[in-house]
C-alpha positions, 0 to 999 in steps of 0.5 A: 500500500502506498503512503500519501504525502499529507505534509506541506510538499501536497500538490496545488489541487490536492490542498484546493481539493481538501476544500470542495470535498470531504476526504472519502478516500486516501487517495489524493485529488491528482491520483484520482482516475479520469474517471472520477474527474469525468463523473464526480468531480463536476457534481461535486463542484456544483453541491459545494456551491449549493451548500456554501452558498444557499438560496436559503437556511432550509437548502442548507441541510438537503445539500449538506444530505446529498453531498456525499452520495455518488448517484446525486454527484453523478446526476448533477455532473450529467445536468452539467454536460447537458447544459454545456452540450446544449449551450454549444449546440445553441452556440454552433447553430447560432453561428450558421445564421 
């Protein structure tokens, strides 16, 4: 098994990393598959945004219920690419007129 380094020496996106998500894992932010930065990482991003920045006091505990909970990050990562999908289309197809 291999020890990470959890000492000043860490990477740049492994320190910004601890901010946005809990530590599930030992395994640091930039040894991370593909994978994940594809699936998780964009729902993650968009969940810590909603809990720290709430619409309301209630959002709070439903963000803070579903932040660490794989199918929500991955569903909110698919909204995400949808949008940008989208926007892209809108984008290419406005650009043809």
């Amino acid at each position: 098994m291999t020890e990470y380094n959890r000492g000043s020496n860490r990477h740049i996106i492994d320190k910004a990393g601890d901010v946005v998500t809990r530590s599930a894992s030992d395994i640091p932010l930039s040894e991370r598959p593909l994978s994940w930065w594809l699936l998780y990482m964009p729902g993650t991003v968009i969940m810590w945004f909603e809990y720290m920045f709430p619409n309301q006091l209630s959002g709070t505990f439903g963000t803070a219920r579903r932040r660490n909970i794989p199918f929500f990050q991955i569903a909110y990562s698919l909204g995400f690419y949808a949008v940008v999908i989208f926007i892209g289309l809108v984008l290419i197809v406005g650009s043809f007129h």
